[in-house]
N, C-alpha and C positions, 0 to 999 in steps of 0.2 A: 261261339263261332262254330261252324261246320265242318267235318274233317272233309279233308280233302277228299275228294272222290277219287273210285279206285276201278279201272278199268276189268271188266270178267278177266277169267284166264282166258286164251288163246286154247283151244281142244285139239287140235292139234300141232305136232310136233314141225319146224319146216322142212319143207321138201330141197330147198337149194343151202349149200355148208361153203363156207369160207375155211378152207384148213390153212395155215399160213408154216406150211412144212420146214421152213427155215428163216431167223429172221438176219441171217448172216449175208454179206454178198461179195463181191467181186470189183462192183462201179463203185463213184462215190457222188453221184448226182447232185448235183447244184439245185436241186426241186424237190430233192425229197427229204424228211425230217430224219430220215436216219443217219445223215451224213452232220447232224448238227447235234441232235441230241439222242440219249441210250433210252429209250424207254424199257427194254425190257435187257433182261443177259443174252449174251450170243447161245444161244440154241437152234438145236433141228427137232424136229419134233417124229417121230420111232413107227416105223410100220405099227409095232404093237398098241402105240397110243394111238395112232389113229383109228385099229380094229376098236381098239374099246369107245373112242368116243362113236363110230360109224354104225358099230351092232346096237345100238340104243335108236337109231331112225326106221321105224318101220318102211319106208320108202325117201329115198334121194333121188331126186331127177338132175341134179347138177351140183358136181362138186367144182370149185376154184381151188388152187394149189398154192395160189401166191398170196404176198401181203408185203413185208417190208421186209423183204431178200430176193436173194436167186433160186428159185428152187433146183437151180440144177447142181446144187453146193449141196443135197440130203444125198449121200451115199446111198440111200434105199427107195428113191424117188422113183423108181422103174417100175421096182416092189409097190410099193403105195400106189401107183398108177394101176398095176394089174390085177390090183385087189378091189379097189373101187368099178374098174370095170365089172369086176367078176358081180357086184350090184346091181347092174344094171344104170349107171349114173354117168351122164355125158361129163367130161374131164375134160381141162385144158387150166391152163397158166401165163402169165407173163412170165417173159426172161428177156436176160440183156443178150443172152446168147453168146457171151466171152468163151465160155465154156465147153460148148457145143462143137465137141473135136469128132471125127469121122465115128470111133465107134460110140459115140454117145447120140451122135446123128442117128446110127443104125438100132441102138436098142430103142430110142426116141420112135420110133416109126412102129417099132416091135411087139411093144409098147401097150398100144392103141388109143393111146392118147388121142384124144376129140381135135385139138384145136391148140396150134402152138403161137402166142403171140408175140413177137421181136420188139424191143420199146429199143427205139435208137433218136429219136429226137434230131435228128441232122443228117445234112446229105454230101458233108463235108468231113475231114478230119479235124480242123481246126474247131468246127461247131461241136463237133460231139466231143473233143477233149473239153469246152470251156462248159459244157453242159451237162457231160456225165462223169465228168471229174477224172477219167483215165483214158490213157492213150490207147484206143484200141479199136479204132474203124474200121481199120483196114479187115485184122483180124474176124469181128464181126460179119462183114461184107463176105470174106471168105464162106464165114460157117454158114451162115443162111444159103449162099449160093451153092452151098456144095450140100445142103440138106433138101432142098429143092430139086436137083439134079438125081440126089439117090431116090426121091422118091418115086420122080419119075420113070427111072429104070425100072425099080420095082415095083412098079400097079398101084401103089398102097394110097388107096384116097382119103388115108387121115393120116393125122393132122393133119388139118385147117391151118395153112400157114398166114400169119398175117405179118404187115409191119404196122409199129402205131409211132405217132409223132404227136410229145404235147407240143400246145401250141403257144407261143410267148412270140414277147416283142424282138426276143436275140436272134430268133430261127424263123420267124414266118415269112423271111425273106428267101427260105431255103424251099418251101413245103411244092413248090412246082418239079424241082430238081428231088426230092424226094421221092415223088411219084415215078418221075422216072429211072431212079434208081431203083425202085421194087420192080419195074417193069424190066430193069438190065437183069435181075436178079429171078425172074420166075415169079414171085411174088405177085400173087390175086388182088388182095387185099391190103387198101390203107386204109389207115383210121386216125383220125384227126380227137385230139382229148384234150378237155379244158384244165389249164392249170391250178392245182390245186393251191392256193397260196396262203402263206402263213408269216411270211415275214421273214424265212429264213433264207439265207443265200437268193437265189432268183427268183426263190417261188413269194414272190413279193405281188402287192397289189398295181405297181406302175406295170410288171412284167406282162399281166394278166390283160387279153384281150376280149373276155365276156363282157357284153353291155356296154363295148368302146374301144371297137374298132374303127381304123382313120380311114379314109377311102383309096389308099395303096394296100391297107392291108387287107381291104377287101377285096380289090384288086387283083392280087395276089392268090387268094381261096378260091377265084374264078378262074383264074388260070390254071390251078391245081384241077380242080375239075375238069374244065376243057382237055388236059393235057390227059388227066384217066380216062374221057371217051374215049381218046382215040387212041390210047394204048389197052383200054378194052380191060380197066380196071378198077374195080370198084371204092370209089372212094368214101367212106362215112366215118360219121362223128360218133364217138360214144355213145351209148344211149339210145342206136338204132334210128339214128336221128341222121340231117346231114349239116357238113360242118357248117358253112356261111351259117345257120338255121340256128346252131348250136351258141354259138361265139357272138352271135348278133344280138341274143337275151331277145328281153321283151319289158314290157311296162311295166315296173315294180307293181306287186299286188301283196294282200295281207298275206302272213304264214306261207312265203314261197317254199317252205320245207313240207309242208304239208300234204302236195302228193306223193311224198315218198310210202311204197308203202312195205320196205324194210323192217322195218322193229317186228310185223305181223309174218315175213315170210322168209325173213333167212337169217345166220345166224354165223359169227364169225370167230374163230379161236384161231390166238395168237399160239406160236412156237414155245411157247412155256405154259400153255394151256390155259389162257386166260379167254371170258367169252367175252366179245367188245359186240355194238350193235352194228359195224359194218368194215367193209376196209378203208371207209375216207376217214374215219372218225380219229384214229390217231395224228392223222395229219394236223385237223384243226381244235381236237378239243383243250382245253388251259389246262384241266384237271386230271391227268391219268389215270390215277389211284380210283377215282369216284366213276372212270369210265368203265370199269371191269366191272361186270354183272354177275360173276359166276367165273368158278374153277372145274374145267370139264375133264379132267386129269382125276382131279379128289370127288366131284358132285355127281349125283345122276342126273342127267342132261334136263329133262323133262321138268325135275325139283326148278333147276337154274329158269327153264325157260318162262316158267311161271309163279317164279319167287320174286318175293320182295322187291329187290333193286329194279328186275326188268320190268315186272308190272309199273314200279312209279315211274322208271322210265318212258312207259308208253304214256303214263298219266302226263307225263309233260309234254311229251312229244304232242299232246293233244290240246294243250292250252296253248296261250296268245303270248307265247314268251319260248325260243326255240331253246332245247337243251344245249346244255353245251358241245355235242360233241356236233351237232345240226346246226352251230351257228353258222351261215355263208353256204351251206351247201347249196348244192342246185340240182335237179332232178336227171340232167342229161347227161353224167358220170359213167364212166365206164360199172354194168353191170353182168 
């Protein structure tokens, strides 16, 4: 029998880093897998580890700061933003924005952070405590609106403020009152994101609107639209895509994981310095242990990115059977 065939190496290094600077948080989200299970120890991951893994990239065009935490919980997150700037590398992150008290608003802006995005899921109290697991809307609502407000004072046209709402069967009765809450709040920017599901707490397959949606709750996505023209607000789906567009899928076809093309161009380390091939993959993959490619903490990057585990993991990623951390993905994910 023939050994399996083994993909070239990759010659270069990627230009886009997933750092996952803390994997601690604040909420306790009803969708995401951290609120069910420990995959890794509560860590923040150190300016210094990030110099070390960052001086190994001869060029970064895009770093992400987030993964499964809050990055506004790393005490040095200011520091680590100013140092990647000083690379030349566009930066931005998710937050729940619990956190986000006046001076942290002010260093946030200081900063120069690219792009600040708010994941609130709800345009009610009652929705976001059943959905983000803690009481804290009101709060939220404050700090956005009051970071919006300082930035205007101040000229500073970054951060990119956005709000993003996943979309589920509990809340997509909200997503028109959503809009215009970003619109009460300054807020440019909504972004509609498919639910990643797994089976834990909501993030379930009944919850899940890809490939079956009803016709209120389409409904519903039209009216959210209607309602950001004419608040003069952009509304999009993950993935640079638009939401109805998103959520509606399309005709099952072979290897729907296969335009992804991740594994070739970007490269994700968790808070204890482990390298995974993205940030959905912990969500769905069965196997943890066997999802870690590489230790960028102990390895030199370069070794990891065209060693062993990640080459056979490309090798799979190219056959007729999806790796596991790819099983369910879909290509119009937040990137």
């Amino acid at each position: 029998m023939d050994a399996p065939r083994r993909l070239p190496v990759v010659a270069t290094l990627p230009r886009s880093l997933y750092l996952e600077t803390t994997n601690r948080c604040d909420s306790e989200c009803q969708t995401c897998v951290r609120t069910f299970l420990t995959l890794e120890p509560p860590r923040d991951m150190t300016l210094a580890e990030v110099r070390h893994v960052v001086e190994q990239f001869p060029v970064l065009d895009r770093v992400v700061l987030h993964g499964i935490g809050e990055p506004l919980l790393n005490r040095e997150i200011f520091e680590i933003i100013a140092y990647l700037k000083s690379r030349g590398a566009t930066v931005l992150f998710n937050s729940d924005a619990i956190s986000l008290t006046p001076p942290r608003a002010r260093r946030l802006l200081e900063s120069g952070l690219d792009e600040y995005r708010v994941s609130m899921d709800a345009a009610t109290r009652e929705s976001y405590r059943k959905i983000r697991g803690v009481d804290q809307f009101e709060r939220v609502r404050g700090n956005v609106g009051r970071l919006v407000e300082l930035e205007r004072l101040l000229g500073t046209p970054t951060p990119r403020v956005s709000m993003w709402f996943t979309a589920a069967r509990t809340n997509i009765e909200e997503l028109p009152a959503f809009v215009r809450l970003a619109a009460t709040l300054g807020v440019a920017e909504v972004y509609v994101q498919r639910l990643v599901w797994n089976g834990l707490g909501l993030a379930t397959e009944e919850q899940s609107l890809h490939g079956a949606l009803r016709a209120r709750e389409q409904r519903l996505i039209e009216e959210a639209e209607a309602t950001a023209r004419t608040a003069g607000i952009a509304l999009r789906a993950s993935g640079l895509t638009a939401p109805l567009l998103s959520l509606k899928g399309g005709a099952e076809r072979p290897r729907p994981w296969s335009g992804c093309e991740r594994p070739w161009t970007l490269a994700y380390v968790t808070a204890n310095g482990n390298v995974l091939p993205c940030c959905i993959s912990p969500w769905v993959a069965k196997d943890y242990e066997r999802l870690v490619l590489g230790r960028a903490f102990d390895e030199p990057f370069e070794e990891i990115w065209n060693g062993e585990r990640y080459r056979q993991f490309r090798t799979d990623f190219e056959s007729d059977v999806a790796p596991d951390p790819c099983r369910g993905c879909g290509l119009l994910w937040s990137i």
